[in-house]
Structure formats: C-alpha cells, structure tokens
C-alpha positions in Angstrom: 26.4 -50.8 79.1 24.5 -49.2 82.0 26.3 -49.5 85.6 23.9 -51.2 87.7 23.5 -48.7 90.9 21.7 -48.5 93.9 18.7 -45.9 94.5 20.3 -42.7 95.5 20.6 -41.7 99.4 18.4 -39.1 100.4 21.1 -36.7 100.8 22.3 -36.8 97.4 18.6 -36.4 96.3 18.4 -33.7 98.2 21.9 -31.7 97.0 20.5 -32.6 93.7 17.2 -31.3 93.9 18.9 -27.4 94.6 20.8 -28.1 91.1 19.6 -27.3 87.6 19.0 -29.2 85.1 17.7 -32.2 87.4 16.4 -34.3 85.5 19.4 -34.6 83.7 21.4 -34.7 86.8 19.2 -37.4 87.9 19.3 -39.8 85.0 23.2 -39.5 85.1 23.6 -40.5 88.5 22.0 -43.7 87.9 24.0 -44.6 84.8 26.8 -43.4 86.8 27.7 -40.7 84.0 28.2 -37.0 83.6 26.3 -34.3 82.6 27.1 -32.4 79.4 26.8 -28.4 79.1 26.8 -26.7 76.8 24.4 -26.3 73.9 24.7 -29.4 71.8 22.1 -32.2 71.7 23.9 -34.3 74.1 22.4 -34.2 77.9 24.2 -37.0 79.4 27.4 -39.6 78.5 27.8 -42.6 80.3 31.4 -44.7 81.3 31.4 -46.6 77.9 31.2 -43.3 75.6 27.3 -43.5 74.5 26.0 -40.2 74.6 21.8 -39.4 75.5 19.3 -36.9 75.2 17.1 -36.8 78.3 13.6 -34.9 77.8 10.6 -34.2 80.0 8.1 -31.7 80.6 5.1 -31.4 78.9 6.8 -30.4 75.4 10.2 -31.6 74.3 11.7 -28.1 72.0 13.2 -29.8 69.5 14.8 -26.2 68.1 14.2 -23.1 67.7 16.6 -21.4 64.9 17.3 -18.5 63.2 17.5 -17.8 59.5 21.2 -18.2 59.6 21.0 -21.5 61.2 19.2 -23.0 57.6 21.4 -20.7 55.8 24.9 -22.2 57.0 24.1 -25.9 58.3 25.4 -28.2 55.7 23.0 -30.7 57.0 20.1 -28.8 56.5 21.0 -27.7 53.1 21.8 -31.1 51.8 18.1 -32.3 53.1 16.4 -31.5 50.1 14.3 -28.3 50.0 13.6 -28.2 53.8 16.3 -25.4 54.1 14.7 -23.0 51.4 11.4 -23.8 52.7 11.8 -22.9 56.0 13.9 -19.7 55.0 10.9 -18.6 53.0 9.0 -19.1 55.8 10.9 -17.0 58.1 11.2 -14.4 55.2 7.5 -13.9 55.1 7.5 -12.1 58.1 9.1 -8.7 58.0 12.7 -8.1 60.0 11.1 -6.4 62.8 8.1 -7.0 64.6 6.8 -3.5 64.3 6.3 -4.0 61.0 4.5 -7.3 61.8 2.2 -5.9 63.7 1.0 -3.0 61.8 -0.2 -6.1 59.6 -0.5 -9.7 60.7 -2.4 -10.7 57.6 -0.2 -9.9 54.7 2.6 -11.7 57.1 0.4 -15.1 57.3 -0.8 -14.8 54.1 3.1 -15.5 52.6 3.5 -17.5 54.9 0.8 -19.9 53.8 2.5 -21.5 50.6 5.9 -21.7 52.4 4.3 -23.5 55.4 2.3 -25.9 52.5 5.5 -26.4 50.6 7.4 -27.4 53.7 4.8 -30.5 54.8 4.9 -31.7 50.9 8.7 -31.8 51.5 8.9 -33.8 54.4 6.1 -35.8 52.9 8.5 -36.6 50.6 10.1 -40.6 50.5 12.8 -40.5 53.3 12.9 -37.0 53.8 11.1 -37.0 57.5 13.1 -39.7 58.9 16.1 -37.4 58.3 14.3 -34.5 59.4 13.7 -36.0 62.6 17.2 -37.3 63.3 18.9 -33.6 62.5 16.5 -32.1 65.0 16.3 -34.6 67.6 20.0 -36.2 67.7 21.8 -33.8 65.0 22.4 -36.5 63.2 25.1 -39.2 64.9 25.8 -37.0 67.4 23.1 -38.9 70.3 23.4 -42.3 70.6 20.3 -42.9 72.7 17.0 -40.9 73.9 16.0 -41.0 77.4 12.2 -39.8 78.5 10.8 -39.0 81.9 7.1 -39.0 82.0 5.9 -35.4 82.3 4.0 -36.1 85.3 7.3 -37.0 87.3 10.0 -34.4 85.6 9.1 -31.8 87.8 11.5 -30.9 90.4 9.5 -31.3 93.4 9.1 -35.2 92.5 10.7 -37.2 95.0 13.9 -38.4 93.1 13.6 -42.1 94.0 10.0 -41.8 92.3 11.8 -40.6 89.1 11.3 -43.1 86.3 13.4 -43.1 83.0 12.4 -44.8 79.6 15.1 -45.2 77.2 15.2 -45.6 73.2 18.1 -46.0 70.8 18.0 -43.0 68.6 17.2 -45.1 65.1 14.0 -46.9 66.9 12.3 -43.4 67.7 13.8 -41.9 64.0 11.7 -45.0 63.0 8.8 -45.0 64.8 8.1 -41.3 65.0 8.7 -41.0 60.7 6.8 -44.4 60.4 3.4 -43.5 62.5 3.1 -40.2 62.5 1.3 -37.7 60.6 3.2 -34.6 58.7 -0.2 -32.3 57.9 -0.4 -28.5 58.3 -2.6 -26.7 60.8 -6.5 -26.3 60.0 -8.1 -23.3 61.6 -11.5 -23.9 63.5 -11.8 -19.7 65.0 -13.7 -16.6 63.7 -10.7 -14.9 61.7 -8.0 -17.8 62.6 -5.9 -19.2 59.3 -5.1 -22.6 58.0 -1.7 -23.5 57.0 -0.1 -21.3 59.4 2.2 -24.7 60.7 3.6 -27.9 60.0 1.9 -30.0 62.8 2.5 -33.9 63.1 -0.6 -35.9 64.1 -1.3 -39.3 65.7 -3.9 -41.0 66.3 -5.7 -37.6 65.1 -4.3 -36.0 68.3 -1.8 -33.4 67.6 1.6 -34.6 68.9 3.6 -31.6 67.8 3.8 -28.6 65.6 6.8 -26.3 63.6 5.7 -22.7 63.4 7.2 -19.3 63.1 7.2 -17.4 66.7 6.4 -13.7 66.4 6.8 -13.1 70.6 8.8 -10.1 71.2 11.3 -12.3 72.9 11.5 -15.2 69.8 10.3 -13.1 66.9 11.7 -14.4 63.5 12.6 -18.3 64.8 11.7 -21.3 64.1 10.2 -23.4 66.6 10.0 -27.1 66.5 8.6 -28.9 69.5 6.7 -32.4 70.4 4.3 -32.8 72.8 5.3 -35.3 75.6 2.8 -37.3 76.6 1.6 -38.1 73.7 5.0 -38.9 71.9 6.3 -41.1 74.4 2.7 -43.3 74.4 3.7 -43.6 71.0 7.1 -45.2 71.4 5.9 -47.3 74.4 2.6 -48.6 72.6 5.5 -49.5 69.5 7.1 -52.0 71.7 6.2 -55.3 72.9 8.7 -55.6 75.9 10.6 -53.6 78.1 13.9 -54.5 80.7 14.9 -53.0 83.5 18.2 -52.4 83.4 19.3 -50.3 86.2 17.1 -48.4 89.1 14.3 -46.5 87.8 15.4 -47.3 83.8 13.4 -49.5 81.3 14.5 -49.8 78.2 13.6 -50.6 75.0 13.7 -52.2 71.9 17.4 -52.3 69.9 18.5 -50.7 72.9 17.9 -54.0 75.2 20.6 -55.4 73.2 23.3 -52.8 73.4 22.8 -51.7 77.4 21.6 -54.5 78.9 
C-alpha cells in the first residue's frame, strides 16, 4: 500500500533534479520507496515489497538483446518459436557491419520471412500476452507499471508538476495483448521494403515496432520499443475510473484494490 506523503519541499526537488534517473527518483519519493540499480526490470520498490517499472519519454525500450540473449533465456525458449524466429532474424544480417553494408539488400531480403514468421507467432493464441509480460515485467519479476506522461518526464519539469499513472502488470499484459495490433511494417518510399519489422498498431496508429538495429553502435540487436503517448492513451481510455492515492499518483484498475 502506497504511503500517503506530502508534495516534496523545494529543496529536495531541487537536490533531485541534479540526480539521474529522476523520474524514477521522483516517483519513489512519493511512495516513500527506493530506487533499484542495476539492470533488471525493476525501477522502484516500495515499504510493503511491490516492485515497479516507471517509464516516460517519448518511447519506452522495452529491450534491446543480443543473439545470446534468445539463445540462453529459458523463458524465451519455452515461448514457442519466438526464440528461433528472432535468432533468424538477427542471423540474416552478417556478423559485421561491413559486410552489411557492401549489401543492404540481400541482408533485408532474409530478413523478410524471419520478420513474417515472427508476427504469425505472436499472432498465435496466447503467445503475445506472454510476449509482452517477458519483455515488459520479465515475467513475475514487476509487480506494477508506473507511466509519466512524456510531456512532463523531462527533467526541467517542475517536480511538483510531475504526474504518475499506475497499472498492475496483468491489466496492461491484458489490455496491450487484447487491443493491439501485431502486423509487420508496409513500405510507402521509392526503394523502401515491407516486412522489415514487427510493428503493433492501434487504432491504425503505430504504437510500437521490433526491428533489427544495424547502427554502428547497436548493430546485430534486437530492439523492442513502444511509443508513449500513444500506449498510455490506450491503458487510460481502457479504464473507467481512476483514484488518487498518494500526491501526484492515479491509479488504476486491479491496482485500486491492492494500493489504495
């Protein structure tokens, strides 16, 4: 259950605004929690154990993995042929990007019926839903999501202006496998090619997209990200009330229940 706490004095808004991470930072100093480091999927834990991810920005990376990553993950094995797929999708690209360059086209052309094969999958009855809760919460590990519009994550918001929404981790599994779209990417361009992604669609808007980065910095990973304003419309346009549960938190659905 969330503490209830007053709105932060202006001097801890200010030590916090010279800290990374704020947003983070921010939402656990309202729960009265700590921040987590480290790499896992868990951002923030508050004083009765439940564990959240916070996201803002305008896109939330869900991952961006290596081979190995799909090769080793039990989880990702066990999720029908989404491992295999998304290995031959990294394999269709050759180990170093010189290579890549010298020919794009033969690259994108494997990658095609890799990148098909991998929306058919997670097409598939059940297999989304448990696509989205390995990549968003790794499974049981986050208890709760917690979103900050994009328009008020930056750090030069004022931090009493800083609004959180939160979800329980099985409503957004729900909603997001529910309502949106698994498709892959249509070119429109001169020379551009189609089923180069998986992208996931709502409303016929394009609310995210899995692709294969070729950057000199990312080459050979795969990227999964959402896009943020149009994800969290989503959740909050799939529920009918919301409570306020502690300064600058609403919350939301099943997740009334447990934190209010």
């Amino acid at each position: 259950m969330f503490k209830r706490k007053r709105a932060m004095t202006t001097e801890a808004a200010s030590i916090k605004k010279r800290t990374g991470h704020i947003n983070e930072r921010v939402f656990a100093e309202l729960i009265e929690g700590n921040v987590i480091s480290g790499r896992g999927k868990t951002d923030v834990i508050d004083q009765e154990g439940n564990r959240y991810s916070v996201k803002g920005a305008e896109w939330w990376q869900i991952f961006m993995y290596t081979k190995s990553r799909f090769l080793e993950n039990t989880e990702f094995i066990e999720m029908g042929n989404v491992a295999d797929l998304l290995i031959d999708c990294l394999n269709a690209f050759p180990e170093t990007r010189t290579e890549y360059v010298a020919d794009r086209i033969v690259a994108k052309e494997r990658l095609q019926p890799a990148m098909r094969g991998l929306k058919n999958e997670l097409n598939k009855p059940g297999m989304f839903a448990a696509f989205l809760s390995k990549g968003i919460f790794n499974g049981n590990e986050v208890d709760y999501l917690a979103v900050i519009q994009k328009d008020l994550s930056s750090k030069d918001i004022d931090i009493g202006k800083k609004h959180f929404h939160v979800f329980s981790a099985s409503d957004v599994v729900s909603v997001l496998s529910t309502k949106f779209v698994v498709a892959n990417s249509t070119a429109f361009g001169h020379g551009q090619m189609s089923d180069l992604k998986v992208i996931f669609k709502y409303r016929d808007k394009n609310a995210g997209e899995l692709e294969i980065r070729t950057d000199t910095s990312h080459y050979r990973k795969a990227r999964w990200r959402l896009n943020s304003g149009e994800t969290l419309r989503l959740l909050l346009t799939s529920f009918g009330n919301s409570v306020e549960v502690a300064n600058q938190i609403s919350v939301y659905g099943s997740a009334i229940h447990d934190l209010h």
